[in-house]
Backbone as CSV, one residue per row, in Angstrom:
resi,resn,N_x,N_y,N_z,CA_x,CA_y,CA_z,C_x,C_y,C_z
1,UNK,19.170,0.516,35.363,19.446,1.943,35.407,18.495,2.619,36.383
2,UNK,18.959,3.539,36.838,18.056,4.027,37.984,16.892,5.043,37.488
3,UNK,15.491,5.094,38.157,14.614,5.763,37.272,14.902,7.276,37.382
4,UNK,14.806,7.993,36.597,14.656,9.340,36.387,13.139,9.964,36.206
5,UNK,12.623,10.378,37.381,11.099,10.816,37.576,11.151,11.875,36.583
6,UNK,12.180,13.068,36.158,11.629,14.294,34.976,11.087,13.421,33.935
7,UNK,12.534,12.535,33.390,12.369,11.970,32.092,10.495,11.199,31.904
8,UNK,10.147,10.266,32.948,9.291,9.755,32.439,7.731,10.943,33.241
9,UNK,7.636,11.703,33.704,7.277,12.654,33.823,6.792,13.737,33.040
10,UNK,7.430,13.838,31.859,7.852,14.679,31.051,6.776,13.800,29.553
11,UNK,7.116,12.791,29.134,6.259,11.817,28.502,4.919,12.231,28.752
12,UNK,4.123,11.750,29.991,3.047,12.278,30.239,2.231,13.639,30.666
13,UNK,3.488,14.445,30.321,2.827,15.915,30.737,1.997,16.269,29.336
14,UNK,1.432,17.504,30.064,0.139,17.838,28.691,1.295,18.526,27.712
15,UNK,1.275,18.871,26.277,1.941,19.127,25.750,1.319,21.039,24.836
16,UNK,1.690,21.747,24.103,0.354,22.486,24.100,0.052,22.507,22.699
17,UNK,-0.880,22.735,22.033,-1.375,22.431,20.658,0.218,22.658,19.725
18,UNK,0.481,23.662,19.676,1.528,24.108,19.016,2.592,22.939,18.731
19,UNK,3.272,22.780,19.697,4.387,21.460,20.290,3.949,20.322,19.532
20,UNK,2.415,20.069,19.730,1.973,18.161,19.249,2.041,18.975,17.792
21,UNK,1.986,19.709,17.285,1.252,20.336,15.967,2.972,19.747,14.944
22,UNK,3.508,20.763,15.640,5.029,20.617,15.052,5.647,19.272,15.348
23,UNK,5.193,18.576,16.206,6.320,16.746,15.666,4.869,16.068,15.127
24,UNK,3.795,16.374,14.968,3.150,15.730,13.668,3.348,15.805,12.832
25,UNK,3.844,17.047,11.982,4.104,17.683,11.063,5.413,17.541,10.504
26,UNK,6.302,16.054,11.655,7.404,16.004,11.246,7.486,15.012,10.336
27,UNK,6.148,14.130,9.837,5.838,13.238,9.064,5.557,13.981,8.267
28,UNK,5.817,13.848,6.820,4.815,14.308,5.562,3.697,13.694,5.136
29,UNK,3.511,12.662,5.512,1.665,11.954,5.063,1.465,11.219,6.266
30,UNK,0.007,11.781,6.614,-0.885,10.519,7.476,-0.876,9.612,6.938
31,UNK,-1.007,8.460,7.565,-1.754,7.458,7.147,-3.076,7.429,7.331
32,UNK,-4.011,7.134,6.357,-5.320,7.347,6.284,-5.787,6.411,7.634
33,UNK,-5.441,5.696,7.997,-5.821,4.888,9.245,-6.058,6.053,10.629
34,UNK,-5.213,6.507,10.281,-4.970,7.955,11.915,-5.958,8.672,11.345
35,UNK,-7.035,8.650,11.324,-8.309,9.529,11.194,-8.151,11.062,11.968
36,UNK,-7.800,10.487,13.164,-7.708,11.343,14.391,-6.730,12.630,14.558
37,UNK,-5.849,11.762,13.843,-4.694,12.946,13.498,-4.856,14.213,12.479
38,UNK,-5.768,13.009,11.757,-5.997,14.409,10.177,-7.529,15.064,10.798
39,UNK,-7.620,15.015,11.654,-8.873,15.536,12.152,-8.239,17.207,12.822
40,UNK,-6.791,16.554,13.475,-6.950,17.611,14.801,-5.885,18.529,13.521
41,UNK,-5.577,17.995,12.614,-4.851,19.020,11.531,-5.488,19.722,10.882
42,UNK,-6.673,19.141,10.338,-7.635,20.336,9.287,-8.043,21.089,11.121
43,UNK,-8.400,20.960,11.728,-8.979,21.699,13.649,-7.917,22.919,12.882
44,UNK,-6.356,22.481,13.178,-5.376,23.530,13.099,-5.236,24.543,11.685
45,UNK,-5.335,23.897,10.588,-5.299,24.667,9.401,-6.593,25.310,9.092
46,UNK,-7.744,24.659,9.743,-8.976,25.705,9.338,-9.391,26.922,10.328
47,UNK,-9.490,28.121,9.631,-9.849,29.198,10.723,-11.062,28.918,11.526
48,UNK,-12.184,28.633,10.672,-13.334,28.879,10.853,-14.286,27.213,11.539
49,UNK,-13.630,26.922,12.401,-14.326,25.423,12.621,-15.926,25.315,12.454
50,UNK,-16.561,26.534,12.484,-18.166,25.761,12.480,-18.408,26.352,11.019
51,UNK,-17.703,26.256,10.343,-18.007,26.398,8.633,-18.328,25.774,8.501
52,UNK,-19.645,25.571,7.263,-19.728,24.576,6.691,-18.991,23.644,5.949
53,UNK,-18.351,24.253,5.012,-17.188,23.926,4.374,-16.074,23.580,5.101
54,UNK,-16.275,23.802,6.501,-14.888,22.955,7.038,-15.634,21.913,7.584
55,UNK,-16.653,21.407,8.301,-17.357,20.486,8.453,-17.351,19.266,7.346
56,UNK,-17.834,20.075,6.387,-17.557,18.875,5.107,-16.402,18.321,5.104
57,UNK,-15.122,19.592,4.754,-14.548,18.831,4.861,-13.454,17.371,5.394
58,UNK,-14.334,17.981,6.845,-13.597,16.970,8.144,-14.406,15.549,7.947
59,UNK,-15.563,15.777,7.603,-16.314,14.364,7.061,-15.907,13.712,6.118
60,UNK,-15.523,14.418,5.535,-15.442,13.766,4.250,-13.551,12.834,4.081
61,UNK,-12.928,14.000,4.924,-11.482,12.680,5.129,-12.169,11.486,6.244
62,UNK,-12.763,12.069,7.312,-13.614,10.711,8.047,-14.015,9.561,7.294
63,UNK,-14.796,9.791,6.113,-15.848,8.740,5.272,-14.292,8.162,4.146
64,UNK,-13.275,9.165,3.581,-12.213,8.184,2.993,-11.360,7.270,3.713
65,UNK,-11.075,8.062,5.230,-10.242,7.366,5.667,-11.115,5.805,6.361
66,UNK,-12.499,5.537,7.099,-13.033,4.698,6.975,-12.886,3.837,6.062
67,UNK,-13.056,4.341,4.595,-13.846,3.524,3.640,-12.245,2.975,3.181
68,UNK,-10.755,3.594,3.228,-9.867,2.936,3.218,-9.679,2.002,4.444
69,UNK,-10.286,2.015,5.330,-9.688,0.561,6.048,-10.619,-0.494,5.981
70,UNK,-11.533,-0.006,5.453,-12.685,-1.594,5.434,-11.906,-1.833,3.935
71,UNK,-11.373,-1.417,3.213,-10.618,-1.886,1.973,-9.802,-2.602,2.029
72,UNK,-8.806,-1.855,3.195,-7.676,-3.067,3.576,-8.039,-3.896,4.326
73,UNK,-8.848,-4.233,4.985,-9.521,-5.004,5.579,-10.104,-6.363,4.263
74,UNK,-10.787,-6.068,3.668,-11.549,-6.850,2.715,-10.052,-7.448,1.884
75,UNK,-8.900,-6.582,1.259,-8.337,-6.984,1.133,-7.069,-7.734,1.185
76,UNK,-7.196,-7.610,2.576,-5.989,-8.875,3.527,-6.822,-9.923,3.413
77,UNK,-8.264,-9.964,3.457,-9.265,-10.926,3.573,-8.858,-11.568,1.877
78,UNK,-9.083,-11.383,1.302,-9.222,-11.718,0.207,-7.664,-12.589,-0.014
79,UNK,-6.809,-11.700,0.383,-5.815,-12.263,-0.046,-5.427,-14.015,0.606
80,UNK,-5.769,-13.640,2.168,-5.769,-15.135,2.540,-6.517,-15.830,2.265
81,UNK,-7.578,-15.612,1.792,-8.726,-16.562,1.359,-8.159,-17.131,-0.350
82,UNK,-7.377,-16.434,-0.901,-6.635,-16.311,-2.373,-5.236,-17.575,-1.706
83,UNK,-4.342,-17.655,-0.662,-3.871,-17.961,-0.260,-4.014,-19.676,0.421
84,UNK,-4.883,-19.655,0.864,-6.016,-20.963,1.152,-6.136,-21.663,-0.132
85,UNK,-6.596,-21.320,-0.447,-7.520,-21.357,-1.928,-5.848,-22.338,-2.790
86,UNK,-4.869,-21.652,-3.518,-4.122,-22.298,-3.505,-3.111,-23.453,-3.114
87,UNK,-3.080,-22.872,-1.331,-2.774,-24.130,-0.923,-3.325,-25.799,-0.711
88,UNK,-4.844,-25.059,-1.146,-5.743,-26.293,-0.947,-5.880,-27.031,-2.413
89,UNK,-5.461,-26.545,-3.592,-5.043,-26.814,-5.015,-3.798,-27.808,-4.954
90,UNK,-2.641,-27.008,-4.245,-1.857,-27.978,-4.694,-1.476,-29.142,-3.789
91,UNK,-2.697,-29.293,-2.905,-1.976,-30.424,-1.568,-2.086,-31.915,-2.419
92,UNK,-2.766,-32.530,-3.554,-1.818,-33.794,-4.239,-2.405,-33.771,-5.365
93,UNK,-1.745,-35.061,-5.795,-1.936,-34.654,-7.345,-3.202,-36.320,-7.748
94,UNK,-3.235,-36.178,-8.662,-4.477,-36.968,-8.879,-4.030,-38.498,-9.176
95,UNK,-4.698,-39.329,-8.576,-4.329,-40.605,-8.649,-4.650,-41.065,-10.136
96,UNK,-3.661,-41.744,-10.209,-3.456,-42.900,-11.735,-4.094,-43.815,-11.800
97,UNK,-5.648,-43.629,-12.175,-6.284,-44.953,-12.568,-6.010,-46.029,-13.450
98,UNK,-5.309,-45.362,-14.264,-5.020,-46.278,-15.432,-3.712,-47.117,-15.231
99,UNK,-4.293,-48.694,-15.231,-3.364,-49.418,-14.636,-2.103,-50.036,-15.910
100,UNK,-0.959,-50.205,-15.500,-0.189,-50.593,-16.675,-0.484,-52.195,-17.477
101,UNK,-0.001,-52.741,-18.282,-0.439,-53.336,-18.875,0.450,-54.496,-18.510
102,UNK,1.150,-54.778,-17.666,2.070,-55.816,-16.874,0.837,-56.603,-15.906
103,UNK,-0.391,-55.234,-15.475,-1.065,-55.400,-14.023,-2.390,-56.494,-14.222
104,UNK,-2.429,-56.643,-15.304,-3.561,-57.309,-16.080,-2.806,-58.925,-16.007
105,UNK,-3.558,-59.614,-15.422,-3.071,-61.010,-15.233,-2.957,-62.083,-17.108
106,UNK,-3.668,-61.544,-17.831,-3.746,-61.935,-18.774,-4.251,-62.603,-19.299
107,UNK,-5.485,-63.872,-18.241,-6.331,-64.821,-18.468,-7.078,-64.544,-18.981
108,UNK,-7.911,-62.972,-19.210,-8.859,-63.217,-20.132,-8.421,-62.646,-21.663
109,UNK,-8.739,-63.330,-22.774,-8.195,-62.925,-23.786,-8.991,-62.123,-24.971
């Protein structure tokens, strides 16, 4: 197809707060991973950026949304290590020492 310079043009143009504000907003939940996103949203919903109270509270989704990915982190970890762990259980089963009573030559009595 032949390129169209607006279309991909248009992609990289600056966009203005408002515009990015409204197709973020076309999701109903961040994902706590997009730190960045819920950053530039409390930016937009708080009047007063050098509040204290808005400071806090921009830290403080910072320090959950962190402390949720070293979680999922630890626990993908866990899980393959949980995963391992089983497969290394059931790779055979235990040899039969106990020999049948055919296997015994019978000479000694």
């Amino acid at each position: 197809s032949p390129l169209e310079p607006d279309a991909i043009l248009k992609r990289f143009s600056n966009t203005n707060p408002d515009e990015q504000e409204s197709r973020e907003s076309s999701t109903s939940v961040l994902s706590g991973s997009d730190w960045r996103r819920i950053e530039r949203l409390v930016q937009v919903a708080v009047k007063d950026k050098d509040d204290n109270k808005a400071r806090k509270l921009s830290q403080t989704l910072h320090s959950i949304s962190v402390q949720n990915e070293l979680l999922k982190h630890e626990n993908q970890g866990l899980r393959e290590a949980l995963i391992h762990k089983e497969k290394h259980l059931k790779r055979g089963k235990p040899l039969d020492l106990q020999q049948r009573q055919e296997y015994h030559g019978g000479a000694v009595v």
